[in-house]
MARNUPA-297087 format. One line per 5 residues: their letters; for each residue y, x, z of N, C-alpha, C. Coordinates in pm, whole numbers, plus 50000, padded with zeros to 5 digits. Example, Ala and Ser with C-alpha at 12.3 -4.5 7.8 and 13.67 -1.06 7.14 Angstrom:
2
AS) 49431,51319,50780,49550,51230,50780,49670,51320,50780  49775,51285,50708,49894,51367,50714,50003,51290,50787
This chain:
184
XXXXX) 05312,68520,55370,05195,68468,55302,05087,68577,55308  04996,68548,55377,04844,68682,55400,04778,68669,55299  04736,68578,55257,04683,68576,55080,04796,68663,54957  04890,68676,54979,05018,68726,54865,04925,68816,54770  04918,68964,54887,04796,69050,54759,04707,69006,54670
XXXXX) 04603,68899,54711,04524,68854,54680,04496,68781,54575  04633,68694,54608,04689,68584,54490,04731,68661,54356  04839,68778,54414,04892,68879,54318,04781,68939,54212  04640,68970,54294,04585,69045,54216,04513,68939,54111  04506,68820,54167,04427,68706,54048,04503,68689,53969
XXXXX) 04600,68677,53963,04725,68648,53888,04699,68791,53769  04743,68889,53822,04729,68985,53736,04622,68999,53636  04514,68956,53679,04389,68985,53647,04372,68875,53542  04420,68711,53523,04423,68647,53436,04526,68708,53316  04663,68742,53383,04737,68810,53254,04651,68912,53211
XXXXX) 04566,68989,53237,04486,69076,53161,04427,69054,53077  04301,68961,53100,04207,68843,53053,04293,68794,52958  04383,68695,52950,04421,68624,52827,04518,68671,52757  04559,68824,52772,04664,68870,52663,04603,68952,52533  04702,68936,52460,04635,69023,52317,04740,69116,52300
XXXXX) 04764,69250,52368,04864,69293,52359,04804,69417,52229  04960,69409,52129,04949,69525,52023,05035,69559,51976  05134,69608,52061,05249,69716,51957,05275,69802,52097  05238,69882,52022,05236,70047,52124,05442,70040,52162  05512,70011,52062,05647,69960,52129,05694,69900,52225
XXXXX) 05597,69793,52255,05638,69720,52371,05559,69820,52475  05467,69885,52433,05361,69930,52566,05502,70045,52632  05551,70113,52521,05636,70224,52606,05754,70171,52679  05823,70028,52588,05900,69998,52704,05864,69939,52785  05742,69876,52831,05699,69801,52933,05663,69938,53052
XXXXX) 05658,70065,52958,05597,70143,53072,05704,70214,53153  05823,70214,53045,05947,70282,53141,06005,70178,53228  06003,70036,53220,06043,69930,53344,05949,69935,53476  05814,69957,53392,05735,69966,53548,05730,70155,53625  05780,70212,53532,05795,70365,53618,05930,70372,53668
XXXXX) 06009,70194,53627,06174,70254,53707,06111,70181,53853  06041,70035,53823,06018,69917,53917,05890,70041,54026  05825,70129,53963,05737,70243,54080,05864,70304,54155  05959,70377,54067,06075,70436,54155,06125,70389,54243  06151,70224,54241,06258,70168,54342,06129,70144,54426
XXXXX) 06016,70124,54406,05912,70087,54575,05903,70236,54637  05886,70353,54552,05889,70469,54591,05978,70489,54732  06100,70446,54661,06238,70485,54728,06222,70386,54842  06198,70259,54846,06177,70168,54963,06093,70214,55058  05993,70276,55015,05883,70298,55115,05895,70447,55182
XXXXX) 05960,70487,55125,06036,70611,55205,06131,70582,55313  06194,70479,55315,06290,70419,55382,06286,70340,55508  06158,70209,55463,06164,70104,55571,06044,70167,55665  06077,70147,55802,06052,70139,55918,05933,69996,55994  05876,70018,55896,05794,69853,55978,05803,69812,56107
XXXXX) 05829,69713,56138,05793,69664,56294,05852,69728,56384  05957,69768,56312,06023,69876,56437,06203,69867,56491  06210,69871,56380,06381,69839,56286,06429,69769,56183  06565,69698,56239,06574,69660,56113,06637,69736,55981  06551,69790,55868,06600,69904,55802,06715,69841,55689
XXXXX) 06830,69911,55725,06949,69891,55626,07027,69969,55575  06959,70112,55573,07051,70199,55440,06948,70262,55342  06979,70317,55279,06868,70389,55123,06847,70221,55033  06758,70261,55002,06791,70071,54904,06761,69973,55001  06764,69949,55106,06801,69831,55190,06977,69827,55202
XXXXX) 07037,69902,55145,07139,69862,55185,07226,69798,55034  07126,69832,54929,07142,69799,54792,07118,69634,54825  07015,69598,54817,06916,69477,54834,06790,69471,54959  06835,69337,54970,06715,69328,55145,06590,69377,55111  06546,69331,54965,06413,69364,54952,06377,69445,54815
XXXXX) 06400,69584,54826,06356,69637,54745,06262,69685,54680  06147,69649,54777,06009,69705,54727,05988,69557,54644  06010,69434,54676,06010,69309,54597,06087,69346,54481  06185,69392,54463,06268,69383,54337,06199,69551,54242  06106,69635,54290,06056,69695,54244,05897,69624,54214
XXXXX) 05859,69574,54254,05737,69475,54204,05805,69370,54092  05890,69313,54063,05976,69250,53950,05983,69303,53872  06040,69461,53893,06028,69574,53761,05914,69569,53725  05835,69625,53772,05654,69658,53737,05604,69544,53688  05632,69406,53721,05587,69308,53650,05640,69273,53518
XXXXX) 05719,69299,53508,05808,69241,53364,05791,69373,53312  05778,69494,53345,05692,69609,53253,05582,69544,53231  05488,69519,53305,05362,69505,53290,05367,69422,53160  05421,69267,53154,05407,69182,53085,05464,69214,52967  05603,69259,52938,05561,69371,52802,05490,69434,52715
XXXXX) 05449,69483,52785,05339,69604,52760,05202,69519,52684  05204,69374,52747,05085,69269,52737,05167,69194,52619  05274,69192,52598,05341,69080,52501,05229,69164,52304  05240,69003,52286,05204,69018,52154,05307,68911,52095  05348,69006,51990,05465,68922,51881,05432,68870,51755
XXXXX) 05279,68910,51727,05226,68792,51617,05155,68697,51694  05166,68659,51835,05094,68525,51917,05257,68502,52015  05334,68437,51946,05466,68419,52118,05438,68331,52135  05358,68235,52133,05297,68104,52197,05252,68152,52358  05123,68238,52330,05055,68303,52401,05135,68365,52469
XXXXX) 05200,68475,52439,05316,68539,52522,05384,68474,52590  05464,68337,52531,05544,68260,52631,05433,68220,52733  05343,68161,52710,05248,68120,52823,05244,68185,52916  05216,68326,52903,05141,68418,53017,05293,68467,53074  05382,68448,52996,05541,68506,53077,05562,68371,53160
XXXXX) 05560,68232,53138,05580,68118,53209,05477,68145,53304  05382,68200,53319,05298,68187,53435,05288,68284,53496  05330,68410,53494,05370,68485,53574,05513,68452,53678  05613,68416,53538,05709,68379,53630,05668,68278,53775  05627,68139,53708,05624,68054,53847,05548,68102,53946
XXXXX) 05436,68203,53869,05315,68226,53993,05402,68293,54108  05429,68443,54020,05493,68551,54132,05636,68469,54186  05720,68399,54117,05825,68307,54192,05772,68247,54322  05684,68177,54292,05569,68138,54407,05559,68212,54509  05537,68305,54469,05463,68403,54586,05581,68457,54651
XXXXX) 05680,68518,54634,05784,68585,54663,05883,68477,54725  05866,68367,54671,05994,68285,54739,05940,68246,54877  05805,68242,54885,05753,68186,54993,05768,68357,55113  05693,68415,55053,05714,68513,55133,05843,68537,55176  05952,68559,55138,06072,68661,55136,06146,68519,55259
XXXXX) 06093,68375,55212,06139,68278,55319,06108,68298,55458  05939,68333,55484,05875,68380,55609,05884,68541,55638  05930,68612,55558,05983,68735,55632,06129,68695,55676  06178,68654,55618,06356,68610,55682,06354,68559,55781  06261,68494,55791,06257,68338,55898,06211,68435,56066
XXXXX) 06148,68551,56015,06062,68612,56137,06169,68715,56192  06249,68807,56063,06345,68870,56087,06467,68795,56171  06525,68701,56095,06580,68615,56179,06596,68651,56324  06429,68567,56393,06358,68584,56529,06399,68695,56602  06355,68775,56534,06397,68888,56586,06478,68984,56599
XXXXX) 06561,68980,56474,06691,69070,56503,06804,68981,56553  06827,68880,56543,06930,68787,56600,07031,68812,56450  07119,68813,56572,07289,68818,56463,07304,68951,56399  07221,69081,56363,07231,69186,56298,07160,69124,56191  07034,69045,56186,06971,69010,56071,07073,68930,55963
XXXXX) 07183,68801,56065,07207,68730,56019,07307,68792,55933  07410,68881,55980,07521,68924,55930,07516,69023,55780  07318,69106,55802,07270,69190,55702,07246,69077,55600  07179,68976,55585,07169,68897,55499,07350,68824,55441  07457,68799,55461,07583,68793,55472,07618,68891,55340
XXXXX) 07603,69005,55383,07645,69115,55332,07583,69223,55205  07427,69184,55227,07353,69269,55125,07275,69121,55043  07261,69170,54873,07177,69037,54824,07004,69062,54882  07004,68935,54795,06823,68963,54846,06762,69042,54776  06762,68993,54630,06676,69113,54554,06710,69188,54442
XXXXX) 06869,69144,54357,06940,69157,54305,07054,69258,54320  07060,69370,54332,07155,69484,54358,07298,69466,54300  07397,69332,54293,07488,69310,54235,07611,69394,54316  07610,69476,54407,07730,69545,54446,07738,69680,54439  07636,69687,54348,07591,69879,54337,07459,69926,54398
XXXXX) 07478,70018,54348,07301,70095,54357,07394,70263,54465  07458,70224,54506,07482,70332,54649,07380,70395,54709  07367,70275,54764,07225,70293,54887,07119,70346,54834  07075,70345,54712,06972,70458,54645,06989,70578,54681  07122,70650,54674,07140,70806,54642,07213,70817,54779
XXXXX) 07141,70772,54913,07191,70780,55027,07053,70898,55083  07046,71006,55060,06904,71101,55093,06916,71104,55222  06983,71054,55344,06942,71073,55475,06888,70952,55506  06859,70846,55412,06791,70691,55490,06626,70751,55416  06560,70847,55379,06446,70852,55381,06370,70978,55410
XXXXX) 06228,70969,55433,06124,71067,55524,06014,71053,55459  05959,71171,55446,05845,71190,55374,05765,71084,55480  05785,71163,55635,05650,71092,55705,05667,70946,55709  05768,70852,55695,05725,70708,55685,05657,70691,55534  05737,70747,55399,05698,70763,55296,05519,70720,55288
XXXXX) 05464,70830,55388,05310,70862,55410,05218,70807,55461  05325,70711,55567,05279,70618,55656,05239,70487,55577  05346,70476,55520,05361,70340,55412,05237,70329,55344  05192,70435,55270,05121,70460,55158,05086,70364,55036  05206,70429,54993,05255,70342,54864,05199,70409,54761
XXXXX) 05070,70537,54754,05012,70583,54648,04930,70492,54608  04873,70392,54689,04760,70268,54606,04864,70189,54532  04996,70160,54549,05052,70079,54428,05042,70173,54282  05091,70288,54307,05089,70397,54205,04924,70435,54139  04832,70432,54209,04736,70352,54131,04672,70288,54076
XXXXX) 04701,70212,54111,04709,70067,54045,04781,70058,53943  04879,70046,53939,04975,70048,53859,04897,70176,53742  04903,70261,53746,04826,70350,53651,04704,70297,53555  04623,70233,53647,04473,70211,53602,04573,70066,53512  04655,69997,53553,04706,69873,53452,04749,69965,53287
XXXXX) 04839,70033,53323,04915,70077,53248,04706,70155,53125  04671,70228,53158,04547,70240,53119,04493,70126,53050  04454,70047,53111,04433,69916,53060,04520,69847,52947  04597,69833,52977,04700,69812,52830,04682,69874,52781  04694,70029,52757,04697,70075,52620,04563,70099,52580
XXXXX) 04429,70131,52625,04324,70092,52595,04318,69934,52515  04349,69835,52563,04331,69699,52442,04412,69728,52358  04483,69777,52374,04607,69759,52235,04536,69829,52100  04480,69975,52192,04383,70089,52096,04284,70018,52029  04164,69943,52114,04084,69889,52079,04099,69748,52016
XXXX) 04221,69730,51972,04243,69559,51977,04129,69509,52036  04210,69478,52173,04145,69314,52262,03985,69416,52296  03936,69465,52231,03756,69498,52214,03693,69522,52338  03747,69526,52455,03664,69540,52594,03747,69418,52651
């Protein structure tokens, strides 16, 4: 999906807009899910090989898609962090619409990256999908603490510091409304 970012960032940008987030409690645990959900894209993007290979050890060998299952973290931090518990009307809303949105977005994608991988790796793709989940790490977190599946220079290549900004300037943003109730 070539729109995904795009969509992602409107999406985000309405959960901003219509939340009333205010308990500095939820802000810290929303902020340690999205600094674990930064760690696991960290660790992905150190790892995968674009367009080149098909990458399957360091957390590809945890889950096919770990920089997806580290955007899951960061989102359900995020939305935390945004939850207000004297409005769970509101809260359920903006959690129901994150869910279907980003469900949306990810199911479609993760279908047309498979579908292309597929294409192209043949029967290594087919057998890696067999064997590793998609985004769910249900056989262990191994493949994390595997330090020869990653390189600074793909790390660099990737450049996964604009998620880490982003992600910052959000995290900013939350706790600024919470400070100001709602006031900007």
């Amino acid at each position: 999906m070539k729109k995904r970012i795009f969509i992602s960032q409107l999406v985000t940008l309405l959960l901003l807009v219509f939340s009333k987030p205010e308990s500095w409690g939820l802000f810290l645990a929303g902020l340690l899910l999205m600094a674990l959900g930064q760690l696991v894209r960290l660790a992905a993007s150190a790892a995968i090989v674009k367009s080149k290979t098909l990458t399957t050890t360091g957390p590809y060998a945890a889950v096919r898609n770990p920089l997806y299952l580290g955007t899951l973290l960061m989102t359900a931090g995020l939305l935390t962090m945004l939850s207000s518990p004297s409005d769970l009307p509101r809260t359920a809303v903006l959690w129901g619409f994150a869910v279907a949105s980003f469900g949306w977005i990810y199911t479609v994608t993760i279908r047309r990256e498979e579908e292309f991988l597929s294409k192209t790796y043949g029967e290594e793709f087919r057998n890696y999908i067999t064997a590793v989940p998609c985004i769910c790490p249900c056989a262990g977190l191994t493949g994390f603490f595997d330090t020869t599946a990653y390189s600074r220079e793909v790390f660099l290549k990737n450049k996964e510091w604009r998620g880490i900004s982003a992600a910052l300037a959000l995290v900013v943003f939350a706790g600024l409304r919470i400070k100001f109730k709602y006031g900007f």
